[in-house]
N, C-alpha and C positions, 0 to 999 in steps of 0.2 A: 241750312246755314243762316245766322241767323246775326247782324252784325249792329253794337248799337253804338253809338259815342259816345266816350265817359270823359270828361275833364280830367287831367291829369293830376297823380297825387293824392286822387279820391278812395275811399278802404270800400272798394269793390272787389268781391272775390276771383280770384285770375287777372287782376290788374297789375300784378310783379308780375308773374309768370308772363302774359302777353308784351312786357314790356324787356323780359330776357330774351323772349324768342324773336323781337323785332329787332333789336339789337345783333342780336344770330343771323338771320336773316342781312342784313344792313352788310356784315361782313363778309356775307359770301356763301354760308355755311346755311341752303335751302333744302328743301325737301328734292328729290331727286326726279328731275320733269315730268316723267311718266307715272308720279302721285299726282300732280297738281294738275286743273281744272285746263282744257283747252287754250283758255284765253291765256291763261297765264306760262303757258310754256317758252313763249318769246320773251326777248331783254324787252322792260319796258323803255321809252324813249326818254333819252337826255333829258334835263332840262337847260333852256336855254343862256336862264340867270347864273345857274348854276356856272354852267360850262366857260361861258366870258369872266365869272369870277375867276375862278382857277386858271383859264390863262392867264389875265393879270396880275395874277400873285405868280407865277411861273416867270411872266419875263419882269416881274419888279427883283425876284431874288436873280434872274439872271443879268442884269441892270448893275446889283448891286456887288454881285461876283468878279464881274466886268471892273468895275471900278476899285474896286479891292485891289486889284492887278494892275493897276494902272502906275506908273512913275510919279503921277502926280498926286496918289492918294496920302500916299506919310506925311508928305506934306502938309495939304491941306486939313489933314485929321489935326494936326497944331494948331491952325486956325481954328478949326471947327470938327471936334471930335464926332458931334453927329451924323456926319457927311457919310452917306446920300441920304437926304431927308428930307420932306416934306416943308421942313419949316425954310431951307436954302431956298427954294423954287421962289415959296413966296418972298424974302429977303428980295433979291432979284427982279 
């Protein structure tokens, strides 16, 4: 096996195809663990950036769900249609 880097977007031949089956891959849909190489039969590890990312966008929309429900959102949406936003914080 034999693995090289290509820049992406370059008319290298198998460079769609590698880039359908990584996509396949990406969604779940692998080869079935006992084709694949030792090493690779384990989940590989989180990533860290990744995973702080997606909390924070989990409790930004729960933040903003929260507030949606709030008595004092109708309200405020007349002042400030935006609301909850980024640009309020800094106002304040």
């Amino acid at each position: 096996l034999t693995i090289h880097w290509v820049p992406g977007h370059m008319d290298v031949q198998g460079n769609e195809l590698a880039d359908v089956e990584a996509k396949k891959a990406a969604a779940g849909r692998s080869s079935h663990p006992t084709r694949l190489p030792k090493s690779l039969r384990s989940p590989l590890p989180t990533s860290s950036p990744m995973t702080k990312q997606a909390f924070a966008k989990k409790l930004k929309d729960q933040a903003k769900a929260h507030w949606q429900k709030s008595p004092h959102s109708a309200h405020m949406r007349n002042i400030d249609p935006t609301l909850p936003s980024t640009s309020f914080k800094k106002l304040i």
